[in-house]
ROVEXTI-5975 format. One record per residue (C-alpha): residue number from 0; chain; residue in one letter; x, y, z. Coordinates in steps of 0.05 Angstrom, whole numbers. Layout:
BEGIN
NUM,A,a,X,Y,Z
...
END
This chain:
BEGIN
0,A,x,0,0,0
1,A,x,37,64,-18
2,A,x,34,131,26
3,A,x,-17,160,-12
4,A,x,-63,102,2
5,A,x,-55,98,75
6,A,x,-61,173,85
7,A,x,-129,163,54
8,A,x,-154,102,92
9,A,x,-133,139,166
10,A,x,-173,203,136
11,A,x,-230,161,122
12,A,x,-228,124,186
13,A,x,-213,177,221
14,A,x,-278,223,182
15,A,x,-328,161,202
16,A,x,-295,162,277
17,A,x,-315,237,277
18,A,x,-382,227,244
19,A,x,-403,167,285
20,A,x,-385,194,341
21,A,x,-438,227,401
22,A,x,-408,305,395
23,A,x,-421,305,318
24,A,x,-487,281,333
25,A,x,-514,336,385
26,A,x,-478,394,344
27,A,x,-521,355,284
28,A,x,-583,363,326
29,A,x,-572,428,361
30,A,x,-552,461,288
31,A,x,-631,428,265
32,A,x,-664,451,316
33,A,x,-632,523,320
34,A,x,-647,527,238
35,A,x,-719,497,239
36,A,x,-734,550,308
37,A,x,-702,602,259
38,A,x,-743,590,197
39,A,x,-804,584,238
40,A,x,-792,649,272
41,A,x,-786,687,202
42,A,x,-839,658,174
43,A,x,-893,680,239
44,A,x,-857,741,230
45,A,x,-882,750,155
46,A,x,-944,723,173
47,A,x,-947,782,230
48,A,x,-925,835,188
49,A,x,-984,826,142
50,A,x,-1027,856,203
51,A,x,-1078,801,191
52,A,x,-1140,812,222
53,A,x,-1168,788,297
54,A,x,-1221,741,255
55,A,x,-1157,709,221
56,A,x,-1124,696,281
57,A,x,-1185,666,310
58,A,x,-1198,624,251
59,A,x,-1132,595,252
60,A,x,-1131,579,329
61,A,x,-1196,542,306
62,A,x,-1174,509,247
63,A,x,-1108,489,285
64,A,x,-1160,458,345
65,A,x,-1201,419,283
66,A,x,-1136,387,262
67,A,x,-1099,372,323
68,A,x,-1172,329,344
69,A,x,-1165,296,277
70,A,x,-1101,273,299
71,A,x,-1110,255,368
72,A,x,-1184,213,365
73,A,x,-1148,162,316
74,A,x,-1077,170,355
75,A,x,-1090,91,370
76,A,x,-1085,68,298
77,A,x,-1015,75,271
78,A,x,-1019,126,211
79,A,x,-1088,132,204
80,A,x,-1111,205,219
81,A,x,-1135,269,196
82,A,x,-1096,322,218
83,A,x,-1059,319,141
84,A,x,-1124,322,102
85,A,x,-1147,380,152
86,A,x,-1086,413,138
87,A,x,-1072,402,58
88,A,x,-1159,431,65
89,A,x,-1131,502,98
90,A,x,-1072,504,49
91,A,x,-1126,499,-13
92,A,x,-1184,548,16
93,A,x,-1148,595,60
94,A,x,-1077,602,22
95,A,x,-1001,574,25
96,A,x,-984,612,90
97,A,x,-1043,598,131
98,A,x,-1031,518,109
99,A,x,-961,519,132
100,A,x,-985,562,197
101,A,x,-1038,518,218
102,A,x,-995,445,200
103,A,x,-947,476,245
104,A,x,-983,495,305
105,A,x,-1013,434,294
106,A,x,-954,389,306
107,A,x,-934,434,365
108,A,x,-997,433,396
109,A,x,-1016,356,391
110,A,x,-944,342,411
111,A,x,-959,372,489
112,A,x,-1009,315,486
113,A,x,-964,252,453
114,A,x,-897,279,477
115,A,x,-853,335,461
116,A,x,-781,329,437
117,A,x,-744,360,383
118,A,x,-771,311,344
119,A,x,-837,350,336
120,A,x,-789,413,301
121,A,x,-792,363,239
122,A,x,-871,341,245
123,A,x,-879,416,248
124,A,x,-837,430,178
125,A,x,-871,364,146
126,A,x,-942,385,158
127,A,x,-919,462,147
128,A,x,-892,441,87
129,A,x,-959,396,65
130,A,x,-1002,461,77
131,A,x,-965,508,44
132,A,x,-960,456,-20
133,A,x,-1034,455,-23
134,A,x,-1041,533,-17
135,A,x,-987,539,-72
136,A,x,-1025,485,-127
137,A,x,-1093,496,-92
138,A,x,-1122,510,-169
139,A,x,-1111,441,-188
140,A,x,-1149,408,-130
141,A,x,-1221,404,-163
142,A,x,-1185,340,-213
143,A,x,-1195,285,-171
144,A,x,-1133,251,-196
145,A,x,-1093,304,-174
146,A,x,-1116,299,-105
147,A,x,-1103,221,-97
148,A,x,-1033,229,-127
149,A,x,-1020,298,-74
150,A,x,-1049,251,-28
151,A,x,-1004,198,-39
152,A,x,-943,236,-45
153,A,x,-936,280,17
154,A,x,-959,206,57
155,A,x,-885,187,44
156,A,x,-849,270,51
157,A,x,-880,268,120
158,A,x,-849,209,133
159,A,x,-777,223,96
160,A,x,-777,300,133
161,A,x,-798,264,204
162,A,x,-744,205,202
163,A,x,-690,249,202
164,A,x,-698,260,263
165,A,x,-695,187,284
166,A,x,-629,186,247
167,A,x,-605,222,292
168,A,x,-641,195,351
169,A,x,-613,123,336
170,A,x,-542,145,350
171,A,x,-529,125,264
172,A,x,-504,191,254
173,A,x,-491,196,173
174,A,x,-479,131,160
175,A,x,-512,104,98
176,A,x,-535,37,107
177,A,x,-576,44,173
178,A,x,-606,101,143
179,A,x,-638,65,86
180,A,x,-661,8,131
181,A,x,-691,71,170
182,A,x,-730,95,109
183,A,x,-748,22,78
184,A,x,-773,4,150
185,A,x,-822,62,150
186,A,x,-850,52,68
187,A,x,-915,19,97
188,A,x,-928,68,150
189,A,x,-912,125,96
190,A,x,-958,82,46
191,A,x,-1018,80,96
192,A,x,-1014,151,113
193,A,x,-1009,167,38
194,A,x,-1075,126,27
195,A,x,-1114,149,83
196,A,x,-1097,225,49
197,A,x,-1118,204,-18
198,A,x,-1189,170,9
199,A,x,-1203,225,51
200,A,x,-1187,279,0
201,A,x,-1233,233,-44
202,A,x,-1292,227,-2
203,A,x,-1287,291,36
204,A,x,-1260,346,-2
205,A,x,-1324,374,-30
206,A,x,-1358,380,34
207,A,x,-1296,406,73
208,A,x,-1281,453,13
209,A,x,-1344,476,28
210,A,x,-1349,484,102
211,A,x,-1282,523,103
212,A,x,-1309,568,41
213,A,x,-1362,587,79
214,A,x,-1320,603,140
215,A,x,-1280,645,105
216,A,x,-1325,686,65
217,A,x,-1367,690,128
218,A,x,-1302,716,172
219,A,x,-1251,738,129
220,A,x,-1282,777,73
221,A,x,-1283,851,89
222,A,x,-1236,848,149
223,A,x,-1165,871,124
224,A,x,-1168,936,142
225,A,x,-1109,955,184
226,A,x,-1159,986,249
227,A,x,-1182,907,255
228,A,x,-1116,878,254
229,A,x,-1073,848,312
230,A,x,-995,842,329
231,A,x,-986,769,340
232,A,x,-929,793,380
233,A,x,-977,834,437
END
């Protein structure tokens, strides 16, 4: 083996010591959960320097209680639950940023039920993420095609965006292998949650598309004025 050779196998061995090893995994976390708290915090911000309107505010602290009940009543059943079709509804009749507000808060807020750990930081981005998605292609939810596949797809983001933080959680650092078996363990967890979207947003979406319409029109319209509006920050 020349020089060359074993100067690269100590700096690989030596890279996978450093990787694998618990310091690189907290600064790993504590640089996550510092970003996510960051990127949270400017987005509220924007959200707050709209001066939305006290019936917005309220609507969303109603909307966030709607979906953390969907998730909680079926918390039993491995999966199965509608928080995600609650909050891929707000994204498509209220907008992008009240979707990614409401999946959010709604992670947060069921978490001081099932546990709270930094883990919830990522169910808050996934389901942020899934809201703000909807509000973004919202005009291409009436093809019912559309909504299985959106359905579908964000069943298995959720899970991709949460299981990084069990990456880190099992102690596998950035090594490859484990990681995979991570991901391929969760595929029929991430498959059921896909299909119980995709049935719900087939069965439900008119009438929920509906309900929230009418909330909105009945709340929203004709309250932006800036004397109505609130500082989430008071």
């Amino acid at each position: 083996m020349s020089a060359m050779d074993q100067m690269l196998t100590n700096m690989t061995t030596s890279s996978s010591g450093v990787i694998n090893s618990p310091i690189f995994t907290i600064t790993m976390v504590i640089f996550l959960i510092l970003f996510l708290i960051g990127l949270f915090y400017a987005i509220f911000k924007m959200y707050e320097n709209k001066k939305p309107p006290v019936e917005s505010i309220v609507l969303i602290a109603v909307l966030t209680a709607i979906a953390t009940v969907g998730r909680l009543i079926l918390m039993s059943i491995p999966a199965v639950n509608m928080a995600s079709f609650i909050i891929i509804m707000v994204g498509v009749v209220f907008g992008k940023e009240e979707g990614f507000i409401v999946g959010a808060l709604t992670a947060f807020v069921s978490g001081l039920f099932m546990g709270m750990g930094y883990w919830v930081l990522f169910q808050m981005l996934a389901w942020g993420l899934m809201g703000a998605s909807a509000g973004f292609l919202a005009s291409r939810f009436d093809n019912v095609g559309f909504r299985i596949v959106f359905g579908l797809v964000w069943g298995f983001l959720y899970g991709w965006i949460t299981d990084i933080s069990a990456i880190f959680y099992s102690g596998t650092a950035l090594e490859i292998s484990p990681i995979i078996a991570l991901y391929l363990n969760g595929v029929s967890y991430d498959l059921t949650h896909g299909v119980t979207n995709a049935v719900l947003l087939v069965v439900l979406y008119d009438w929920f598309k509906k309900m929230f319409t009418r909330a909105k029109v009945k709340y929203l319209s004709g309250h932006s004025s800036r004397s109505e509006s609130i500082s989430l920050s008071d």
